[in-house]
Each structure stands twice: as C-alpha cells, then as structure tokens.
ZADO-1210 file (C-alpha; in nm, 4 decimals, padded with zeros to 6 digits):
<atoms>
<atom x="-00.6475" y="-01.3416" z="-01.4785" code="UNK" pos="1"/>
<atom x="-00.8051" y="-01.3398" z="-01.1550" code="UNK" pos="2"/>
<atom x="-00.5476" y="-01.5484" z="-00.9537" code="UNK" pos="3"/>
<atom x="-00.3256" y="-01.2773" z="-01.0982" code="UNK" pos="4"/>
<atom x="-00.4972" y="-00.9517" z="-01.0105" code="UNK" pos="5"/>
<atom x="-00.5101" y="-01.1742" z="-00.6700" code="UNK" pos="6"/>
<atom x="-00.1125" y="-01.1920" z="-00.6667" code="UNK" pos="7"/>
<atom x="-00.0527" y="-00.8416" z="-00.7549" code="UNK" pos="8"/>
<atom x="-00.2699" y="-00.7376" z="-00.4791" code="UNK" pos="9"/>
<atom x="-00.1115" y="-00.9760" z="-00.2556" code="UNK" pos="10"/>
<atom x="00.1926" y="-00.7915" z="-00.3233" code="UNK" pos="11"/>
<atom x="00.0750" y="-00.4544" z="-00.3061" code="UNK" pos="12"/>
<atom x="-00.1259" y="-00.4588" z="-00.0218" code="UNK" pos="13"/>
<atom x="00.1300" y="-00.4850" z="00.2163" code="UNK" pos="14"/>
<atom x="00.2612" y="-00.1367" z="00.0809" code="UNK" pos="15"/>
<atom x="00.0106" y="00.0701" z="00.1268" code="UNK" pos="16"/>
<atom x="-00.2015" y="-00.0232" z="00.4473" code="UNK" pos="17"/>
<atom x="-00.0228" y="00.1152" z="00.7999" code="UNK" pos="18"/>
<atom x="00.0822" y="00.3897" z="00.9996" code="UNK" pos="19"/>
<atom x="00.1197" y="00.5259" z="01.3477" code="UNK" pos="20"/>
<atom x="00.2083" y="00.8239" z="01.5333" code="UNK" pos="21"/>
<atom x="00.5186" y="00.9400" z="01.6576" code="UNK" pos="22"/>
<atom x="00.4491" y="01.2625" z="01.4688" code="UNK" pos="23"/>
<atom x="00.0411" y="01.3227" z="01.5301" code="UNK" pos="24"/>
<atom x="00.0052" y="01.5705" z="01.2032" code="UNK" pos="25"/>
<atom x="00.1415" y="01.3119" z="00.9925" code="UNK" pos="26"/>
<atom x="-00.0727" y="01.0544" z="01.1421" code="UNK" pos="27"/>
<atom x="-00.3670" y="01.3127" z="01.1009" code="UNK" pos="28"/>
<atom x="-00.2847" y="01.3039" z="00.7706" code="UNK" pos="29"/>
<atom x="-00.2977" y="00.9389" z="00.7272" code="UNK" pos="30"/>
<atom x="-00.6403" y="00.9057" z="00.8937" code="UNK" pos="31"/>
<atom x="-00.9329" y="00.8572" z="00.5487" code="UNK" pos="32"/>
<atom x="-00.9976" y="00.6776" z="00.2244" code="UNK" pos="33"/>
<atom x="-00.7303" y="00.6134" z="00.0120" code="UNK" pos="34"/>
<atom x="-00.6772" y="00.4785" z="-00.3633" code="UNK" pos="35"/>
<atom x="-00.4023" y="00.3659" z="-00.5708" code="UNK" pos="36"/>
<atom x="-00.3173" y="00.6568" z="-00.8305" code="UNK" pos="37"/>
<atom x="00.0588" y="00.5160" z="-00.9548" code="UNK" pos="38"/>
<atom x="00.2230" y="00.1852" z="-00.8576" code="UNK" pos="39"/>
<atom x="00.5994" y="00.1962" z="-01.0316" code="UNK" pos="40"/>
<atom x="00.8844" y="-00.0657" z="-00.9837" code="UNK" pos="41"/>
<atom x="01.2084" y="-00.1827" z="-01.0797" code="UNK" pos="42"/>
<atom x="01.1109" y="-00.5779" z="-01.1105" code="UNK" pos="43"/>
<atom x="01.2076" y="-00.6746" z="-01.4830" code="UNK" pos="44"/>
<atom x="00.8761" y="-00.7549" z="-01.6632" code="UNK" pos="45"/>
<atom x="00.9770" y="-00.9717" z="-01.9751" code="UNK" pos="46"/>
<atom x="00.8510" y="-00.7548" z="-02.2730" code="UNK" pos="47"/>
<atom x="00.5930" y="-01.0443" z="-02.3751" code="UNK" pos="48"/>
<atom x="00.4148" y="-00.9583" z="-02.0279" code="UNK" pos="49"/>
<atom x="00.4443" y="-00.5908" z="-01.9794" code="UNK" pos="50"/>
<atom x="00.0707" y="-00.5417" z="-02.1456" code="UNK" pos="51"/>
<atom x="-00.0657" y="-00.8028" z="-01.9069" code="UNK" pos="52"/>
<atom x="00.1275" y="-00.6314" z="-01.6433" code="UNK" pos="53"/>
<atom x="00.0202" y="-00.2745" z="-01.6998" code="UNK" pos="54"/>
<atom x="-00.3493" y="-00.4046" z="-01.7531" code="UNK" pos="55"/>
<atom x="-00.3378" y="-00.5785" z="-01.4009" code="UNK" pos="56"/>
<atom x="-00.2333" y="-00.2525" z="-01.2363" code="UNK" pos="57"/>
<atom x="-00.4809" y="-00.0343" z="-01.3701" code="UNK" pos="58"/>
<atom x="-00.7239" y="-00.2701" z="-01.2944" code="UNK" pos="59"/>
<atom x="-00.6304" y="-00.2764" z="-00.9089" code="UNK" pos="60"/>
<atom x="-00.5815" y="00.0811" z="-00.9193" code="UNK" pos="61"/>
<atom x="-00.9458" y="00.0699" z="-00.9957" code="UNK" pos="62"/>
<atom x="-01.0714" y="-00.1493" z="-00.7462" code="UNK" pos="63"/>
<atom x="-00.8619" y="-00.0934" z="-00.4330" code="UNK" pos="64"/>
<atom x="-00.9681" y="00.1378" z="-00.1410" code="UNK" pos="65"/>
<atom x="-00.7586" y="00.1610" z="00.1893" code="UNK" pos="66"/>
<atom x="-00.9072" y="00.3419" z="00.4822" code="UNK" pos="67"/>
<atom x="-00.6733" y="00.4292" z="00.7788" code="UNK" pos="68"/>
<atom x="-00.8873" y="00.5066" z="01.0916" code="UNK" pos="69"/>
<atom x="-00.8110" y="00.7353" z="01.3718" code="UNK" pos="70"/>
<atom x="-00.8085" y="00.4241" z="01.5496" code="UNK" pos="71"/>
<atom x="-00.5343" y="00.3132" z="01.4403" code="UNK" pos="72"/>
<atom x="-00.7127" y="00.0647" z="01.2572" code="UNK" pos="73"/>
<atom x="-00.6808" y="00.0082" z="00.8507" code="UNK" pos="74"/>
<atom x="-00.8901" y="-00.2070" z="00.6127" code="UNK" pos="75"/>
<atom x="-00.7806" y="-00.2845" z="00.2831" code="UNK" pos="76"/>
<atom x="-01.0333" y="-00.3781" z="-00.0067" code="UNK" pos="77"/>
<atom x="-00.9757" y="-00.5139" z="-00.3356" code="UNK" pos="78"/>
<atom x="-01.2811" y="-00.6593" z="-00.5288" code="UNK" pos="79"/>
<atom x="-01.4521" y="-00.8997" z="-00.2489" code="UNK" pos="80"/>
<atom x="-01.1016" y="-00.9289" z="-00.0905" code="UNK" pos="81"/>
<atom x="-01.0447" y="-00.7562" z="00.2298" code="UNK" pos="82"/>
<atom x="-00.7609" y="-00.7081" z="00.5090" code="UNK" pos="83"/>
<atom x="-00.7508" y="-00.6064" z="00.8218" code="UNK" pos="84"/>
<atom x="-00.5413" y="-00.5085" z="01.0830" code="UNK" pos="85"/>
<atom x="-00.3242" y="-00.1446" z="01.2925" code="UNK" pos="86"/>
<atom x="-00.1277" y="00.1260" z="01.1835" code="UNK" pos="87"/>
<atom x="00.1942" y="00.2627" z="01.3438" code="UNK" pos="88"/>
<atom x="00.3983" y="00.5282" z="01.2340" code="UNK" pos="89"/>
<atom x="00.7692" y="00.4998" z="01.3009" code="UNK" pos="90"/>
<atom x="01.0978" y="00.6746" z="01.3099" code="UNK" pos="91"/>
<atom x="00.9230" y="00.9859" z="01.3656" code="UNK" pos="92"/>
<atom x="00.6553" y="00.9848" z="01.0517" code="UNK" pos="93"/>
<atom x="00.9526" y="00.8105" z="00.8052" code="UNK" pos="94"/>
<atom x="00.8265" y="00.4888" z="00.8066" code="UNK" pos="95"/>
<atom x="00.5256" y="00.3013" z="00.8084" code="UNK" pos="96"/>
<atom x="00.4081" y="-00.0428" z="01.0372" code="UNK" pos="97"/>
<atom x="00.1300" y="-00.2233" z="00.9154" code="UNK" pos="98"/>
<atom x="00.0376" y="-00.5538" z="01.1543" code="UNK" pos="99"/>
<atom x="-00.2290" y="-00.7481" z="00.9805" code="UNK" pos="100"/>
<atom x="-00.4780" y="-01.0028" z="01.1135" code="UNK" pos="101"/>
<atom x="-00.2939" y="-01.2812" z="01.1495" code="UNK" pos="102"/>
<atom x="00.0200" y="-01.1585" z="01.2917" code="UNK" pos="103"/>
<atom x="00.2135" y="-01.0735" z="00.9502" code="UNK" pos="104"/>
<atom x="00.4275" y="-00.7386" z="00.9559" code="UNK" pos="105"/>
<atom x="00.5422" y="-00.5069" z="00.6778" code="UNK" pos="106"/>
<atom x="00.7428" y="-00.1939" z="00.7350" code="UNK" pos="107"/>
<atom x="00.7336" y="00.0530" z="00.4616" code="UNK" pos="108"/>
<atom x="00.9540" y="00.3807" z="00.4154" code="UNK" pos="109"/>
<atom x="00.7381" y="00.6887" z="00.3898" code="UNK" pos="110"/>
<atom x="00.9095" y="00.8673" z="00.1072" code="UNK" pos="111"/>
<atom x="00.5924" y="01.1860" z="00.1161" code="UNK" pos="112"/>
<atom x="00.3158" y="01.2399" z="00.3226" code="UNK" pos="113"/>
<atom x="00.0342" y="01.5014" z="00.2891" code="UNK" pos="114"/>
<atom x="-00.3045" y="01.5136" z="00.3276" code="UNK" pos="115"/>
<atom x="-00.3847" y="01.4335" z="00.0137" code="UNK" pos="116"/>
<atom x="-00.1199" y="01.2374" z="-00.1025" code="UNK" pos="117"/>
<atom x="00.0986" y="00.9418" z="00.0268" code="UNK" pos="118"/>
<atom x="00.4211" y="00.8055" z="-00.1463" code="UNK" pos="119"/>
<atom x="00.5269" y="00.4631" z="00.0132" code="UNK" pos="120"/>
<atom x="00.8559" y="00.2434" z="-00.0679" code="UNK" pos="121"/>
<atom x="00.8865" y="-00.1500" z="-00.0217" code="UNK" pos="122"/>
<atom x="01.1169" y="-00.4052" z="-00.0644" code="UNK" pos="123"/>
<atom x="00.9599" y="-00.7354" z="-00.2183" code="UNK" pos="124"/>
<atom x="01.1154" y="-00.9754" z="00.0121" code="UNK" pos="125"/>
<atom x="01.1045" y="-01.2339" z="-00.3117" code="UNK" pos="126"/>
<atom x="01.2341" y="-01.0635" z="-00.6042" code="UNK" pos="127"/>
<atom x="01.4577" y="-00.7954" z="-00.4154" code="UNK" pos="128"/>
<atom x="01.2897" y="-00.5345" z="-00.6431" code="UNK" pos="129"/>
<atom x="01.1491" y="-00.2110" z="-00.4853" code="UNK" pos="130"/>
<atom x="00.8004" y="-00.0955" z="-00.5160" code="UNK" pos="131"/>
<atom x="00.7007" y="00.2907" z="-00.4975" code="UNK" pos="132"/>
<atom x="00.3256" y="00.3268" z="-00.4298" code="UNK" pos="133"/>
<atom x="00.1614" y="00.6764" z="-00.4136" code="UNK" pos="134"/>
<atom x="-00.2338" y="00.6739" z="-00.3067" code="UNK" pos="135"/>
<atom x="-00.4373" y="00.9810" z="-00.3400" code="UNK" pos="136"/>
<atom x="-00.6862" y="01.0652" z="-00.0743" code="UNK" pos="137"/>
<atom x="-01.0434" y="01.0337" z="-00.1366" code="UNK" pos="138"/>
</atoms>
C-alpha cells in the first residue's frame, strides 16, 4: 500500500508544486501553505481498483502540504517524503514551472488562481491521461 501511496504521490507532486511571476498578484497569490482538496482524472481505473484508488487519494489528500515561498522556493511533503526545488509562473500567470532538485521540470496549465484556491492541469507523460488538481490554501 505504501509503495502505492508512494506512486500516486510521485505522480501528483509534479502537479501541484511551482510558479513564478510574470503577473506579481497571481504570484502573491501563490506564495503559503497549500493542501490537496480534489484530485480528478480521466485515466481508466479498472472497476476492481477504483476503491483502492479512491482510498489512496484521500489518503494523500490527507497527508500532503505544499508551501510556495516568496522566494520562489516550494517544498512539497507527503508523509516523511519531501521535494524541493523553484517556482516560475509563465505565459503571464497561465501556466505553472516547477524545477525540482535534481534538474527535473514539469509545466502545468493554471486553469484558476485565487488566494485561496488553485486549480492546476497536467498531462501524465505515461498514460496520456490528464490530471486536474485543485489545492486549498491553508
């Protein structure tokens, strides 16, 4: 269960971790503590493992923090897992850069932004599906 709460974080965490400023309200807005409040995708989850599925994302909804620093600087905590790296907003506050330690980069599209609530989109390189996260400020 563990190696698959790890996986599903894996996945998720490049979603939800950068952004930079082209527009400086939105990247005011970006700049605090952040959790997971809905995680919805298209994958197809084979009806034996939707439970499992559903049961996993609660579960990381419940243990992930993000905290986006005026810095530009994010860390990303799940459990004992953590992630670091810098934020940069794009394409004038539409889309989100995340660089993590490590050199790996994952652009996002920035479908909402407030500051209380952010709505990211991905597309899983692996299973071509698209990911909507929304995190809710703390």
């Amino acid at each position: 269960m563990k190696k698959i709460l790890y996986a599903l974080f894996m996945l998720i965490c490049p979603l939800t971790v950068s952004l930079t400023g082209c527009n400086s309200s939105s990247a005011d807005n970006i700049v605090g503590k952040w959790k997971i409040s809905d995680y919805k995708t298209d994958a197809r989850i084979e009806e034996s493992q939707k439970a499992l599925f559903e049961e996993i994302i609660e579960e990381t909804k419940a243990k992930s923090m993000y905290e986006f620093a005026a810095d530009k600087t994010f860390k990303q905590e799940y459990d004992n897992f953590h992630q670091k790296g810098t934020w940069e907003l794009l394409a004038e506050g539409e889309q989100l850069k995340q660089t993590f330690e490590g050199g790996k980069i994952v652009l996002s599209k920035i479908q909402s932004l407030s500051n209380s609530e952010l709505v990211i989109v991905q597309k899983d390189d692996a299973s071509g599906s698209t990911i909507v996260l929304t995190l809710k400020k703390q």
